[in-house]
C-alpha positions in Angstrom: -53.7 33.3 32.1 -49.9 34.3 32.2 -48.1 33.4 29.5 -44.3 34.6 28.4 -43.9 37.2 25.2 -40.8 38.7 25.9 -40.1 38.0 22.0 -42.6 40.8 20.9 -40.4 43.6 22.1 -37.3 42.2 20.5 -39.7 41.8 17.2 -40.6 45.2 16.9 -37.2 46.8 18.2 -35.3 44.2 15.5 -33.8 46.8 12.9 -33.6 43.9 10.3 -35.5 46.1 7.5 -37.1 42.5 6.4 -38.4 41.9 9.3 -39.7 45.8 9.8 -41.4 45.6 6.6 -43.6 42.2 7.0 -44.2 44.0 10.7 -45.3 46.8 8.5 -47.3 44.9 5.8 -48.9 43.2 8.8 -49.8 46.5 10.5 -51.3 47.9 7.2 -53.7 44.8 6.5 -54.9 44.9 10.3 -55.5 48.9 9.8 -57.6 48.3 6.7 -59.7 45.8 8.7 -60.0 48.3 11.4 -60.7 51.3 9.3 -63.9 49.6 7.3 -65.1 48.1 9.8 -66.4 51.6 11.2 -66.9 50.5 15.1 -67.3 52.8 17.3 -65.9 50.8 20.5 -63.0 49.1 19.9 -60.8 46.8 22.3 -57.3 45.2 21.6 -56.8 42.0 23.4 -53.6 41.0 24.3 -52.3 44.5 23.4 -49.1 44.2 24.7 -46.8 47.3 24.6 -49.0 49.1 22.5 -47.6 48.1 19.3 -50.3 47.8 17.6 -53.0 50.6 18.9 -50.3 53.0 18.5 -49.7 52.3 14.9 -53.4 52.5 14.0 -53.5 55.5 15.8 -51.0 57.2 13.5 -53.5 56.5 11.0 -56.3 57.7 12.7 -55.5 59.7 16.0 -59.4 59.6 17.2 -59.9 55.7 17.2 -62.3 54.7 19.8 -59.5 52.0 21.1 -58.5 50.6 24.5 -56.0 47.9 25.3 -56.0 44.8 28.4 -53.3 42.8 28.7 -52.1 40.7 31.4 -48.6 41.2 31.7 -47.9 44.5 33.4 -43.9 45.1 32.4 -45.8 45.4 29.1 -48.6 47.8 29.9 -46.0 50.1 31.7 -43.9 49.7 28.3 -47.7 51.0 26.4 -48.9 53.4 29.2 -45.5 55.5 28.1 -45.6 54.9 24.3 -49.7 55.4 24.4 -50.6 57.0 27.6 -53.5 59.0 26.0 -55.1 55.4 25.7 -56.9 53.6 28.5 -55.0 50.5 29.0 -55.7 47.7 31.8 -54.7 44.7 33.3 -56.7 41.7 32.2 -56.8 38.2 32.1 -57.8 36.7 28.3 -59.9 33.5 29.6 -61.5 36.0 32.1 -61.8 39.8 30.5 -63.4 42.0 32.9 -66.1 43.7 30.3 -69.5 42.9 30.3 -70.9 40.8 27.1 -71.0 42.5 23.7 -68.9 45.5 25.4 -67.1 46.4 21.7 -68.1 46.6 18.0 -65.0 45.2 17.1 -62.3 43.0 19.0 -58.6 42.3 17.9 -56.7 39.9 19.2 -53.4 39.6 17.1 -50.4 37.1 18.0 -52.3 35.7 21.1 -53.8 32.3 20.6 -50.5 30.7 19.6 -49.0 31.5 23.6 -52.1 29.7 25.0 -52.0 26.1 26.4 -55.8 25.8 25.1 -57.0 28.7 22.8 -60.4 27.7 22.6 -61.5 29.1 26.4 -60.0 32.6 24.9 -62.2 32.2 21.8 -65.2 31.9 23.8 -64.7 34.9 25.5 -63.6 37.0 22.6 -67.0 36.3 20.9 -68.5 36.8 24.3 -67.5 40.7 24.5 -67.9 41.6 20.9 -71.1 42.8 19.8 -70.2 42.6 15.8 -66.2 41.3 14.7 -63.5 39.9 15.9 -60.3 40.9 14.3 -57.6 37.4 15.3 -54.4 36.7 13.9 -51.7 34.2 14.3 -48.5 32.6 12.8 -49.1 31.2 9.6 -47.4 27.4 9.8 -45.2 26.4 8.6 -44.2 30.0 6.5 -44.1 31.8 10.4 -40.9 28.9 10.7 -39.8 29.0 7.4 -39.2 33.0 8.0 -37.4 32.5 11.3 -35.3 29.9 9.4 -34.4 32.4 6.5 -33.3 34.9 9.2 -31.0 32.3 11.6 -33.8 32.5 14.4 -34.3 29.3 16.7 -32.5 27.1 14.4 -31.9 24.5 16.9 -35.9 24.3 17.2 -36.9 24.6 13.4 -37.6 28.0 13.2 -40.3 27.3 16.2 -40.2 30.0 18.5 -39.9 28.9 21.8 -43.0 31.1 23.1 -45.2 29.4 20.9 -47.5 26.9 21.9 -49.6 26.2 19.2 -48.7 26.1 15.6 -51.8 26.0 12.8 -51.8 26.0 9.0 -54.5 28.5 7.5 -56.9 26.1 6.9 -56.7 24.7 10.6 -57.3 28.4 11.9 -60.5 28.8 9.5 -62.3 25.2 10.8 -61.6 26.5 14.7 -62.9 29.9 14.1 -65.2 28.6 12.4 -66.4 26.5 15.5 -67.5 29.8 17.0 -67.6 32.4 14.4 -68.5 33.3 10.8 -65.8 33.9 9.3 -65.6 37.0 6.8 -62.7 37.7 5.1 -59.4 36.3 5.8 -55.7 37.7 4.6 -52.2 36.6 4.5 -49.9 39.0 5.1 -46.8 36.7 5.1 -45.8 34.8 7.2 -49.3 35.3 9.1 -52.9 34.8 8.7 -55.8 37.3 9.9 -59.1 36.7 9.9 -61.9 39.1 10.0 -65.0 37.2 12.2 -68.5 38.7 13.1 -70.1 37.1 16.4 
C-alpha cells in the first residue's frame, strides 16, 4: 500500500532544535526498547530513509537490523545514508518474509498514513516471532506540537499525511485486539508501545 510521507524528510532535516530534541528523546526511548529486548533478527517496517536504523546503529554498530519500505525515493535516500544495511522494497499489508521471520519488529510513525491499520497489524504480528515495537502520534499533543510551532495551522495542527489520529488509550484497546501489550512510553508528543505476539 502506497501512501505519501514526504513530511518525514523535512522532520528530520528541520533545524528547529525543539523539534531535533523530541526527534531525539523519541529516538532514545525506541533504542532502550531495542537494546533490552536482546533479538537477534530484527526488522524495521516502514523504515523510510533510514532514520531510524541508522540512529540505533550509532548506538550499537552490530545490530542484526534490516529495513522494507515501499516507497523507493526513500530507500535510495537510506541505501546512501545506510548502505551497509540490507534494505528492500515492501508492501506493509503484504511483507514478503515468511511468518515469525524476526524476534523483534518496529514499526514507528506508520499506522497513522494507512486508510485501515488493522490489515498492517495483522501482518506485523504475523512476522514477529516475540515483539513488536509500534508507535504513533499521540492525539491531540502530536497537534498541539504542530500548533506551538506554526505547522498546518489552517488544519489544526493535523498534518495533512495523517490519516488516523488516536489518543493513548485508543492505541492500547487496538493493540490490544491482537497483541499483549508490555510496556508502553510517551515520549511527547508520541506514544510507543512495546507488544509480544
Amino acid at each position: 500500500m502506497e501512501f505519501s510521507r514526504r513530511g518525514n524528510l523535512q522532520k528530520y532535516r528541520n533545524r528547529n532544535p525543539l523539534q531535533r530534541f523530541l526527534i531525539w528523546n523519541f529516538h532514545r526511548r525506541v533504542g532502550r526498547f531495542v537494546a533490552a529486548s536482546g533479538a537477534r533478527t530484527i526488522l524495521d517496517v516502514g523504515c523510510g530513509e533510514g532514520f531510524t536504523i541508522d540512529r540505533l546503529l550509532r548506538v550499537d554498530g552490530h545490530l542484526p537490523i534490516q529495513g522494507v519500505d515501499y516507497d523507493w525515493e526513500a530507500l535510495l535516500h537510506a541505501r546512501e545514508k545506510i548502505p551497509e544495511i540490507f534494505l528492500q522494497r515492501g508492501d506493509v499489508l503484504r511483507l514478503p518474509y515468511s511468518g515469525d521471520s524476526f524476534e523483534l519488529v518496529l514499526c514507528l510513525e506508520v499506522l497513522e498514513h494507512l486508510p485501515d491499520p488493522l490489515p498492517a497489524l495483522k501482518e506485523l504480528q504475523r512476522v514477529s516471532s516475540h515483539h513488536c515495537l509500534i508507535s504513533v502520534p499521540n492525539e491531540p499533543f502530536f497537534m498541539i506540537s504542530n500548533l506551538l510551532r506554526g505547522k498546518n495551522v489552517r488544519a489544526w495542527g493535523n498534518d495533512p499525511e495523517h490519516l488516523q489520529q488516536w489518543r493513548a488509550a485508543q492505541f492500547r484497546r487496538m493493540l490490544r485486539e491482537y497483541f499483549e501489550v508490555v510496556r508502553v512510553y510517551y515520549p511527547f508528543p508520541w506514544v510507543v508501545a512495546l507488544c509480544r505476539t
